[in-house]
C-alpha positions as CSV (number, residue, x, y, z in Angstrom):
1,X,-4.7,1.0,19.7
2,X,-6.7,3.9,20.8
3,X,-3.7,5.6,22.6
4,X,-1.4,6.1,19.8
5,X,-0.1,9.5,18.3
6,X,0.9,10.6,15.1
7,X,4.4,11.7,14.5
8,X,3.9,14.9,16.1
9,X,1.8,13.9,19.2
10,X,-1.6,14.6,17.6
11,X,-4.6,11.9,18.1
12,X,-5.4,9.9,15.9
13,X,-8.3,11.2,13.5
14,X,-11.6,9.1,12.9
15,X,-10.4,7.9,9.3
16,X,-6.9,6.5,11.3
17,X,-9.1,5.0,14.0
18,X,-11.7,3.1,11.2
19,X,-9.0,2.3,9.7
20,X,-7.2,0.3,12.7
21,X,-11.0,-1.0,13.9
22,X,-10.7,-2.9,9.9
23,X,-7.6,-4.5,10.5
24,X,-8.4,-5.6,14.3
25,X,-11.8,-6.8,12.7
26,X,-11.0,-8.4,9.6
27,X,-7.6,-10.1,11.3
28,X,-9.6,-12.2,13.6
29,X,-12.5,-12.5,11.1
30,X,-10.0,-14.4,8.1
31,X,-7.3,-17.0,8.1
32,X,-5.0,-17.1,5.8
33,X,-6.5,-18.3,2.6
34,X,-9.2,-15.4,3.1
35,X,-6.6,-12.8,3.1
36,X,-4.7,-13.9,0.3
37,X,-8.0,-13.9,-1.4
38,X,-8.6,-9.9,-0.9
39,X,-5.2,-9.1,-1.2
40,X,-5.4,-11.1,-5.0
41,X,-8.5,-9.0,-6.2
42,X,-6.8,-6.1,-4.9
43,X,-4.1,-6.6,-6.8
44,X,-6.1,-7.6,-10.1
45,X,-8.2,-4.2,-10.0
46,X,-5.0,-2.2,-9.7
47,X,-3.6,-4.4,-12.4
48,X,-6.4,-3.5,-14.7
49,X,-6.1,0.1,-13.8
50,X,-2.5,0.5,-14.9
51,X,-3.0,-1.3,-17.8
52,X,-5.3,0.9,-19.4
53,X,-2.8,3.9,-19.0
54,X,-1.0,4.8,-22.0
55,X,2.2,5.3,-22.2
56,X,2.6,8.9,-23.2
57,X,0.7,9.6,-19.7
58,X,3.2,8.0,-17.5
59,X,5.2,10.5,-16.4
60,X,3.1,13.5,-17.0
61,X,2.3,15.4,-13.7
62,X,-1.1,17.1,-13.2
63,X,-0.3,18.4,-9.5
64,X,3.1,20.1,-9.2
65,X,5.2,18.8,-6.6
66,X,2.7,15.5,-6.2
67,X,3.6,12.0,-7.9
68,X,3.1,11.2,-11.6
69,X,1.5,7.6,-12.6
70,X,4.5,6.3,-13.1
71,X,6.1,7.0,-9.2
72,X,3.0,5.6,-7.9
73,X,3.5,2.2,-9.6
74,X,7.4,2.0,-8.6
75,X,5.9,3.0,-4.8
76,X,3.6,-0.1,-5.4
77,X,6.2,-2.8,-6.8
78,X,8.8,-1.5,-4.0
79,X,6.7,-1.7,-1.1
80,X,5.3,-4.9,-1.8
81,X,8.4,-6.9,-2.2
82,X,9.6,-5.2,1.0
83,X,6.5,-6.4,2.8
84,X,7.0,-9.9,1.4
85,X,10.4,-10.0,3.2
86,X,9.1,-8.9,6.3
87,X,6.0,-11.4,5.9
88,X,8.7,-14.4,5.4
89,X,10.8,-12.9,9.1
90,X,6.9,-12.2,10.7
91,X,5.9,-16.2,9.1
92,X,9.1,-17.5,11.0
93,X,8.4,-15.9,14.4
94,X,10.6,-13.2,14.5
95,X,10.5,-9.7,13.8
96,X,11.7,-8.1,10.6
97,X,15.2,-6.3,11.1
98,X,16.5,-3.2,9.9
99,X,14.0,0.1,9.4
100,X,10.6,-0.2,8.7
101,X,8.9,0.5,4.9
102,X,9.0,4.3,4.9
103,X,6.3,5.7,3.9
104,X,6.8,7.4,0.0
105,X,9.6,4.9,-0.6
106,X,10.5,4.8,-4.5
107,X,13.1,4.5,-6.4
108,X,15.0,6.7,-9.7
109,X,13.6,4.0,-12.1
110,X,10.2,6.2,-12.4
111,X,12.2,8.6,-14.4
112,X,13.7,6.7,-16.8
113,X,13.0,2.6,-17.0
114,X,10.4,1.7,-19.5
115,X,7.2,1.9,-18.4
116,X,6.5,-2.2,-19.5
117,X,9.5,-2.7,-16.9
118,X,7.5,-1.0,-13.9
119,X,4.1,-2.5,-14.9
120,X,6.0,-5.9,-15.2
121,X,7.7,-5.1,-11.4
122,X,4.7,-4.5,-9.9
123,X,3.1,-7.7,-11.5
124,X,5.6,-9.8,-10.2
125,X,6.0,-7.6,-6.5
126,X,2.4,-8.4,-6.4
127,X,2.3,-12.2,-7.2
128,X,5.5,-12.4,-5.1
129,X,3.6,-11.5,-1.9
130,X,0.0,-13.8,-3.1
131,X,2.4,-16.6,-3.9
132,X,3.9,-16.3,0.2
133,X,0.7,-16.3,1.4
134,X,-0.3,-19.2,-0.5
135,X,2.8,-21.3,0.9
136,X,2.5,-20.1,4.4
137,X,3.4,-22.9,7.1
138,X,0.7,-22.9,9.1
139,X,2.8,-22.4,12.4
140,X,1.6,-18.8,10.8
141,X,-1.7,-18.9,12.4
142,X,0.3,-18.4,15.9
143,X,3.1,-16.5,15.3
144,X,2.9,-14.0,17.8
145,X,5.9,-11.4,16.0
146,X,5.0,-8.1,15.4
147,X,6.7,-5.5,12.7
148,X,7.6,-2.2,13.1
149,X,4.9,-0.3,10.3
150,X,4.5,3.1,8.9
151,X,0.7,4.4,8.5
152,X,-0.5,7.3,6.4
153,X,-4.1,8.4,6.4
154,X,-5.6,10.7,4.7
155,X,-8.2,12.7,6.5
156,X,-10.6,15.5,5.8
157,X,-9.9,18.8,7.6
158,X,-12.8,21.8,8.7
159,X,-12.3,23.6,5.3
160,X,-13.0,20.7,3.3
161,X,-9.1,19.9,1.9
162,X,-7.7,16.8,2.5
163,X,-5.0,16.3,5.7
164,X,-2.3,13.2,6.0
165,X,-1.5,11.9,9.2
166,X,1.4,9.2,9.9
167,X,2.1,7.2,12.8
168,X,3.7,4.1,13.7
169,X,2.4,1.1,14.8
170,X,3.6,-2.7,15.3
171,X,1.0,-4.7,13.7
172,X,0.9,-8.6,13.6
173,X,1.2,-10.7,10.6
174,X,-2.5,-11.0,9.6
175,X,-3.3,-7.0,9.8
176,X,0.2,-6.3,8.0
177,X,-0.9,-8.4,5.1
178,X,-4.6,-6.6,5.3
179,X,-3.0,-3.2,5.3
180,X,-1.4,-4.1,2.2
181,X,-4.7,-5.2,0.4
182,X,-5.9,-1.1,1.4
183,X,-2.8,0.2,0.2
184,X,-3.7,-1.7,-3.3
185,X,-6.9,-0.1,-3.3
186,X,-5.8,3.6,-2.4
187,X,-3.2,3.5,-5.0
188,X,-5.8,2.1,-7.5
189,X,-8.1,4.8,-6.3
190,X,-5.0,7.4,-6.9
191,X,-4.2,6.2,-10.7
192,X,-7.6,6.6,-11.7
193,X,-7.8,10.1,-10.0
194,X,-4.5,11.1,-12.0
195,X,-5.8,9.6,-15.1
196,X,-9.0,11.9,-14.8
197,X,-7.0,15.0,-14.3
198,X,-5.0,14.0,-17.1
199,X,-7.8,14.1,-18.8
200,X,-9.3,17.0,-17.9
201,X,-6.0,19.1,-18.8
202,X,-6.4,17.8,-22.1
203,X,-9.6,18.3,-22.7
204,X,-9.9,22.3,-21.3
205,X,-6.6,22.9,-23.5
């Protein structure tokens, strides 16, 4: 993995690298039921997160031009059912077709649909995926398909502010699943950030 270049031929920063040494790790480390497992509690915390936002916070934006808490829990509900369907292709030894999950992918709903009907999409986007892995046929274990994936990673740069790099990569089943337990946990990590900027606008007004 350590000859791949970001989208604009760049190497791969340490963060990326870590990152990648996880899922080759923790993939032969954890069988099924282990994954599952991580990717549940990932899922819970984020759960719990969102559910202590109220509602008049949703769609406020503390960072011009960056997402509000609402757009970060469409992001969540779309991508997981997405890599649900590519799970099921990846379960049945073949590789997913059409493009991969774009990074940023959302949809209008964030604008407009009731809050209670993104928190209850990206409940059931969630439990969709933990439900797969808890009926996966065991032929799973050797399926050797790989699917086409899109990685961001953030990264710290030499004046201290925070660089993204993406790159692709074909990952098999096991470290797909474990990059979406991370991707819980940085969106968790994001909602709480927003919510304390939030809060920090309110307060200094």
């Amino acid at each position: 993995m350590t000859d791949l270049k970001t989208v604009d031929g760049q190497p791969l920063c340490p963060e990326a690298e870590r990152m990648l040494d996880y899922l080759r790790t923790r993939s032969a480390e954890l069988d099924v039921a282990g994954i599952r497992e991580r990717i549940r509690a990932a899922a819970q915390e984020l759960e719990k997160v969102v559910d202590s936002v109220p509602e008049s916070d949703i769609r406020r934006r503390p960072v011009a031009g960056k997402w509000n808490i609402a757009e970060v829990v469409d992001h969540i509900a779309q991508t997981q059912i997405r890599s649900a369907e590519e799970l099921r292709h990846l379960f049945a030894g073949r590789r997913p077709p059409g493009p991969p999950v774009y990074e940023a992918l959302r949809t209008g709903a964030a604008a407009w649909a009731p809050w209670q009907e993104l928190v209850d999409g990206l409940r059931s986007a969630n439990q969709e995926l933990i439900e797969l892995l808890q009926h996966a046929p065991g032929a799973a274990e050797q399926s050797g398909a790989t699917v086409r994936t899109i990685l961001v990673v953030n990264h710290a740069l030499p004046d201290g502010s925070t660089g993204t790099q993406i790159f692709p990569i074909d990952l098999d089943w096991k470290k797909y699943a474990l990059l979406q337990r991370l991707h819980l946990l940085d969106h968790r990590t994001q909602v709480k950030k927003l919510r304390e900027m939030l809060a920090s606008s309110v307060a200094a007004s």
